[in-house]
C-alpha positions in Angstrom: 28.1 -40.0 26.7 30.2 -39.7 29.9 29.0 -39.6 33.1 30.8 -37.1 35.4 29.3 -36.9 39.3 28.2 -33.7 40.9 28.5 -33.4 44.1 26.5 -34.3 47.4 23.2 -32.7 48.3 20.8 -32.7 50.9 17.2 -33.9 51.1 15.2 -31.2 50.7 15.3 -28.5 51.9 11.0 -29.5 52.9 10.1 -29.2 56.9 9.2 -25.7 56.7 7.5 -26.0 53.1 5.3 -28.9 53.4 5.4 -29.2 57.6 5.0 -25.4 58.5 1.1 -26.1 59.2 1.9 -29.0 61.5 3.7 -27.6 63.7 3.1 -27.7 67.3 5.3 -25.5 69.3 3.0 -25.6 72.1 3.0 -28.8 74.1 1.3 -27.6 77.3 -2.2 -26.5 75.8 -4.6 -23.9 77.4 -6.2 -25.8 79.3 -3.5 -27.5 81.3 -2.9 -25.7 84.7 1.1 -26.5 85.0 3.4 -23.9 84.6 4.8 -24.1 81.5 8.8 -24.0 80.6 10.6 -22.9 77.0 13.2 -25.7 76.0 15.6 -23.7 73.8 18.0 -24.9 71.4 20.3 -25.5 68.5 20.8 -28.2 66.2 24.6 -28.6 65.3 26.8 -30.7 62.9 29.8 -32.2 63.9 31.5 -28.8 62.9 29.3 -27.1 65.6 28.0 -25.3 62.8 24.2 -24.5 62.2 21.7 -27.4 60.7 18.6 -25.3 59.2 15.4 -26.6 58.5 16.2 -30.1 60.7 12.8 -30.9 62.4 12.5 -32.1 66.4 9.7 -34.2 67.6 9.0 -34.6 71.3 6.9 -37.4 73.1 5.8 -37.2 76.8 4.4 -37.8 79.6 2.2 -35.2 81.3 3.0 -33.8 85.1 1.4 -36.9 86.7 3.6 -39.2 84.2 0.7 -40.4 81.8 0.8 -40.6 77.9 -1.7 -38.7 76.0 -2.5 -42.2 74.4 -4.6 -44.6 74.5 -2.1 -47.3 75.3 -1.5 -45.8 78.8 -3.6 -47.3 80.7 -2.4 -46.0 84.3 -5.3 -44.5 86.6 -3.6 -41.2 86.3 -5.6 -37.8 85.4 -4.6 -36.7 82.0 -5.0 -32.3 81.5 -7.4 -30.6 79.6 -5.6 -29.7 76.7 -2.2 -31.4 77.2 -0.9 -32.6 73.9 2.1 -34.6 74.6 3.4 -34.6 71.1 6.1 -31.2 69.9 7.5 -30.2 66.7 8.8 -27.8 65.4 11.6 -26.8 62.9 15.2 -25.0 63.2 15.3 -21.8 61.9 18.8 -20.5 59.8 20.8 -20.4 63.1 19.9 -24.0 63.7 17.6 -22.7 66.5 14.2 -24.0 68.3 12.3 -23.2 70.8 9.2 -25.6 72.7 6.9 -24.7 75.2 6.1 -27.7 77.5 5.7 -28.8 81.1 8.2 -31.1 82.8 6.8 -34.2 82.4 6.1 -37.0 85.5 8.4 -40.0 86.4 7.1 -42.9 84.3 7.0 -46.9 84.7 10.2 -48.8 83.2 10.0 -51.9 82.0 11.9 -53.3 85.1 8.8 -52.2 87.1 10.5 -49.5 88.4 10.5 -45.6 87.3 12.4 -43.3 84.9 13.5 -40.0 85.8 11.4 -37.3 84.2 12.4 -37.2 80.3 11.4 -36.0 77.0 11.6 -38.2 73.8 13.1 -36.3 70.5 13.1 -37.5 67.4 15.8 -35.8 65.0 15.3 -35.4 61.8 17.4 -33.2 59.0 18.4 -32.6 55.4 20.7 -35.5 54.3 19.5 -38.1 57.1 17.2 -40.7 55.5 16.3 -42.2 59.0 15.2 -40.5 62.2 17.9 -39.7 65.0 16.3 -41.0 68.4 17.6 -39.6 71.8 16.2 -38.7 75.2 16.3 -34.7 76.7 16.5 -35.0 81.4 16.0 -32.6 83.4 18.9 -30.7 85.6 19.4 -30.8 89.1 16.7 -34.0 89.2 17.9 -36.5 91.8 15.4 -39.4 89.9 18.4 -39.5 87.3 20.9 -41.1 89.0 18.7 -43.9 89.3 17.0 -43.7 85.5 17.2 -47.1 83.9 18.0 -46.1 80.3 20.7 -43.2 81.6 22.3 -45.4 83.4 23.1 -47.6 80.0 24.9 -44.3 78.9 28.3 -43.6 79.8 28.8 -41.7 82.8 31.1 -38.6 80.5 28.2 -38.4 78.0 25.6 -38.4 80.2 25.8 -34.4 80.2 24.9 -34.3 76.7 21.1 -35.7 77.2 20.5 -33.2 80.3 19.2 -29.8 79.7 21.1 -26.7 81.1 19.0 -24.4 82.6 19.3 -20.6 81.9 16.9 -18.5 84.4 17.2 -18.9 87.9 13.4 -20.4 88.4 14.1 -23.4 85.8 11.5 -21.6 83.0 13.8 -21.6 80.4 16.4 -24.2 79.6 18.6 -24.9 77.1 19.4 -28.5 75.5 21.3 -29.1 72.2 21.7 -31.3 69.7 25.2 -31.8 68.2 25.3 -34.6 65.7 28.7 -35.9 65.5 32.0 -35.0 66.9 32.9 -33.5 70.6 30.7 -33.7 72.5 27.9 -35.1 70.3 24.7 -36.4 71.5 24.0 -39.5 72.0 21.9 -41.4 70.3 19.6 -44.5 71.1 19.1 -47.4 68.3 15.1 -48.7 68.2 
């Protein structure tokens, strides 16, 4: 018998059949009180091209900078139905869309703060581990002085800071391009 290789394929494709019930598009709650913003988006290859059925997970603070978990243990108000975990999955055009609040400046392990951020998680056909990477918000003077932005060069720093498309700041837009120009970066845990 001789053994001839096929080709290459992807993991899945999953996220939408087995996670489509999990998802949480909704970060902000009903409850919460805080204007809430849409963070729109693509996931991209290094081509630029499309990823369907990748997944995003978010992780954040709420307005006043507190963790819906039990580990925070700042004396710091935590909303009525504020959530604090996203995810949700990219559709055939690579797209996603959140609703969420813009979350409060945080303590950093240097005993100072970090700018207002989001957490994501990336994960897509074909990767067998997690991609890790922040999302900042524009125009916010706190991230000049964010300890973990800092670490990032100064002509990649763009590609972890949203870009926002209405005038008020409601809607913004923040992609995730996984290799080549102008690819994200990404943190190692």
């Amino acid at each position: 018998m001789k053994l001839i290789p096929t080709g290459n394929q992807p993991v899945g494709p999953f996220f939408h059949i087995i996670l489509d019930r999990m998802l949480i598009p909704d970060v902000v709650g009903a409850g919460a009180g805080i204007e809430a913003i849409t963070i729109r988006g693509r996931v991209l290859n290094a081509d630029h091209a499309a990823i369907c059925d990748a997944m995003i997970e978010t992780w954040q603070a709420n307005a006043d900078g507190k963790y819906a978990h039990p580990a925070d243990t700042q004396n710091k108000p935590l909303r009525e139905g504020f959530v604090g975990f996203g995810r949700v999955v990219t559709d055939e055009n690579g797209a996603f869309s959140l609703t969420t609040l813009k979350p409060g400046r945080v303590p950093s392990l240097d005993g100072g703060l970090q700018a207002p951020h989001i957490n994501v998680s990336v994960y897509m056909p074909g990767l067998l581990q997690r991609a890790v990477t922040r999302m900042y918000f524009p125009d916010e003077a706190a991230n000049a002085e964010d300890p973990v932005l800092r670490l990032v060069e100064s002509d990649r720093r763009s590609t972890l800071i949203a870009r926002r498309v209405s005038g008020d700041g409601v809607v913004l837009e923040w992609n995730v391009i996984c290799g080549g120009e102008n690819e994200t970066v990404f943190f190692d845990l």
